[in-house]
NULO-638815 format. One record per residue: x, y, z of N, C-alpha, C in turn. Coordinates in steps of 0.02 Angstrom, whole numbers, plus 50000, padded with zeros to 5 digits. Example, Ala and Ser with C-alpha at 12.3 -4.5 7.8 and 13.67 -1.06 7.14 Angstrom:
# NULO-638815
506604971650390506154977550390506604983550390506424988850354506844994750357506455000250394
This chain:
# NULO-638815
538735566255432539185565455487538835562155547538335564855556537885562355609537745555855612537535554155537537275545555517538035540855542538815542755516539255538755522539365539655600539375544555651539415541855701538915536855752538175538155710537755534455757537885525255728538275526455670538595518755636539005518155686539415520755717539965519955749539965517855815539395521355840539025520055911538715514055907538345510755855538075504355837538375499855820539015499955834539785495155808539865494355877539965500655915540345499655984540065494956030539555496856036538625494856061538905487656039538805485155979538815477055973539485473855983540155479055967540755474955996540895474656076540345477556120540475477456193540215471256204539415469956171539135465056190539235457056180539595459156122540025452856107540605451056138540825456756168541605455356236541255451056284540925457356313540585455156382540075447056370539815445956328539465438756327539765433656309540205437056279541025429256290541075427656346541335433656390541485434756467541125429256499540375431856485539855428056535539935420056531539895419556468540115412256414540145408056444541185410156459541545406856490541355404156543541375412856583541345409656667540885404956658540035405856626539595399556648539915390856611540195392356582540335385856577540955382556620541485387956626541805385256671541495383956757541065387356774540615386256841540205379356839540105377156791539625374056782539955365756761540815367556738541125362556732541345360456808541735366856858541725363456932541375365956979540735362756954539955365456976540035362657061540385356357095540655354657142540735359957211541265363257186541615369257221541315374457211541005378457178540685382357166540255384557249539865381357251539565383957322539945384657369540425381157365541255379957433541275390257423541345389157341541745398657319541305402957342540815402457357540225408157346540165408857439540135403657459540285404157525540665407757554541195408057535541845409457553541755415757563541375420557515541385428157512541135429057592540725424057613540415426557660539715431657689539635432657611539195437657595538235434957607537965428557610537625425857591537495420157662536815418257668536685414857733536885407457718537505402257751537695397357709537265392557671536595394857703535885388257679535825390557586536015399857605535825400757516536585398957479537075396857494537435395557436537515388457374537175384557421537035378257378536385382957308535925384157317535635387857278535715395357249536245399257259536475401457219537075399457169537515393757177537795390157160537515388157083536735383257122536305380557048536055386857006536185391657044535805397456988536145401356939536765401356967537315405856950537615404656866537815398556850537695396356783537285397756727536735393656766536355397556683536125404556682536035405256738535935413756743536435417356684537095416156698537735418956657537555415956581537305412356587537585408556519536595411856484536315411556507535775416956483535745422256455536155427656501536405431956493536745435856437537295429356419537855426856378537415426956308536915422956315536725421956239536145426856218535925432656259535395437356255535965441356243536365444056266536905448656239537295447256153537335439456155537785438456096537065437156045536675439156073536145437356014535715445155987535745449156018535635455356034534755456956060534555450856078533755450756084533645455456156533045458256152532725460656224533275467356239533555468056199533895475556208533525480356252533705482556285534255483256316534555479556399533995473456398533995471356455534515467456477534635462656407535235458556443536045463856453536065468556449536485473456467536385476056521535965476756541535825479656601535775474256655535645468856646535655462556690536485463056693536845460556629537595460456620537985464956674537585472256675537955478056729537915475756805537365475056813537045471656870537445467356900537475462156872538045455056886538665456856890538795461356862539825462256851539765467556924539315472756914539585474656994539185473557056538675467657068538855464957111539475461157135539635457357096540285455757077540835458057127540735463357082541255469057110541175471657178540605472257213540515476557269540815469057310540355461957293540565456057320541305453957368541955456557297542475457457285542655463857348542535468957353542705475657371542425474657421541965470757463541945469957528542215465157562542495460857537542875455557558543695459657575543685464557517544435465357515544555470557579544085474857573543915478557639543965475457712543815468357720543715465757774544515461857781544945462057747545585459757740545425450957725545065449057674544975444157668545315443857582545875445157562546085444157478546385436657472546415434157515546725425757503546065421157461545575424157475544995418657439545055420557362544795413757341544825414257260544185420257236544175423557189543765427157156543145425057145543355418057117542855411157089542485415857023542895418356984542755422556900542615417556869542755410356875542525406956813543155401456794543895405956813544295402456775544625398356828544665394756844544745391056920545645389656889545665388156863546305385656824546985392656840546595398856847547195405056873547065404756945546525403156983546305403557042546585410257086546355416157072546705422457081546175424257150546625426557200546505431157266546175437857251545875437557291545395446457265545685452257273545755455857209546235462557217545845465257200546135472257208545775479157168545635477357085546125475857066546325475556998545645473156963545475467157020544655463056987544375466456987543985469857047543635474057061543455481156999544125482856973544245488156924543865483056843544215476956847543955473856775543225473056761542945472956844542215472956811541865478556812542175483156829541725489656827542075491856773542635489656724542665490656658542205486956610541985479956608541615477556588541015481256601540745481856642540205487056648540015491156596540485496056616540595503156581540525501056526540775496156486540895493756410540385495656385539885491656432539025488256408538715494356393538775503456421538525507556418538195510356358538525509756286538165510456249537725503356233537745499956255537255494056220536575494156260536585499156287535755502256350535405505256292535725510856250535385515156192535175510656163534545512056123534485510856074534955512055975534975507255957535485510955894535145505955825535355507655771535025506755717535385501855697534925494355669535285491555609535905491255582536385486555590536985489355533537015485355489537545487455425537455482855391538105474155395538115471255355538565466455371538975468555357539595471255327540085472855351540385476655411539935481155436539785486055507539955478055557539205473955546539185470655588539785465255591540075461355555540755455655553541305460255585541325469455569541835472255591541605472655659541125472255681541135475955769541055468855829540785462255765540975455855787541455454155809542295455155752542685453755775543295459155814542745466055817543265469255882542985466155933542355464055946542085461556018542435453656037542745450855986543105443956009543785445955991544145452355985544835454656016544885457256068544375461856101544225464956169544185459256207543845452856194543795445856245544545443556235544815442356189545615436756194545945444056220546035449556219546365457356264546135451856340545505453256367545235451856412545455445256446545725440956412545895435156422546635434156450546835438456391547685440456387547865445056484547505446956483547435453656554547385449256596546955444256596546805438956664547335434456658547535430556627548125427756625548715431256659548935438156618549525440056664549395442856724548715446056759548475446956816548695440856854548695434156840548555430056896549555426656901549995429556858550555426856849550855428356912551375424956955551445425057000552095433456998552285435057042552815440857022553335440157034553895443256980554385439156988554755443457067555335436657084555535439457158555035436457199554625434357210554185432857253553915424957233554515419457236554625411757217554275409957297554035404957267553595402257304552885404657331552875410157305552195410357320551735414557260551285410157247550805408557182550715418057164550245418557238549845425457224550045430957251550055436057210550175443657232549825447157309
């Protein structure tokens, strides 16, 4: 009994890391596609002295997309998870002090420029779910075998298109409220 749940924990463990490094994936490639604006976004939080946003801008990319492929690769365990936590709630605190300061009209700048979503709680909540995800992928866990592993592969790229599916209708405008984009 013991052995099938620590299988189970070593499924979860690799289908988080495979959510969350999609996650990262994206955003870095979409950041990196309107690499342009990007420092305009990072600015915006306000959070940062304006001289550092041109260079966190250049960093911000591959940083993610590093990240991205140390998670989807499972190397250096347990670090790129813990970097992964790191990033999602700064993120988040980023997010949660802006929103605090009555600033929710600025874009999030998550990656997907294409929903271009205002900072809510709601974000704030998604990455301290992403977070949380990553929690077992800190443990250490054993080997699985390939079928374990293709199965916890492809819950971790249904938790990402879930994840995808969530941001999409997050950013849909509401109905009754024509003409204007954001909630």
């Amino acid at each position: 009994m013991a052995a099938m749940a620590h299988e189970l924990f070593s499924a979860a463990s690799f289908a988080a890391s495979t959510c969350v490094g999609l996650v990262f994936m994206l955003a870095a490639v979409q950041k990196a596609m309107h690499w342009r604006i990007l420092p305009g976004v990072i600015a915006n939080y306000r959070l940062l002295p304006q001289r550092a946003a041109l260079p966190a801008a250049a960093l911000l990319p591959p940083t993610e997309m590093a990240v991205a492929v140390l998670l989807l690769s499972e190397r250096l365990r347990p670090w790129p998870a813990l970097a992964a936590m790191v990033l999602l709630l700064l993120f988040a605190a980023a997010m949660a002090v802006n929103i605090k300061r009555g600033r929710r009209h600025i874009d999030c700048g998550c990656g997907e420029t294409f929903l271009g979503q205002p900072l809510k709680w709601t974000l704030v909540a998604r990455n301290g779910v992403l977070a949380a995800l990553l929690m077992p992928a800190l443990m250490m866990t054993s080997p699985m075998n390939m079928p374990l592993t293709l199965s916890a592969a492809a819950a971790g790229i249904g938790l990402f298109l879930l994840y995808l599916s969530l941001n999409i209708l997050a950013a849909l405008p509401l109905p009754g409220k024509r003409g204007h984009r954001f909630a």
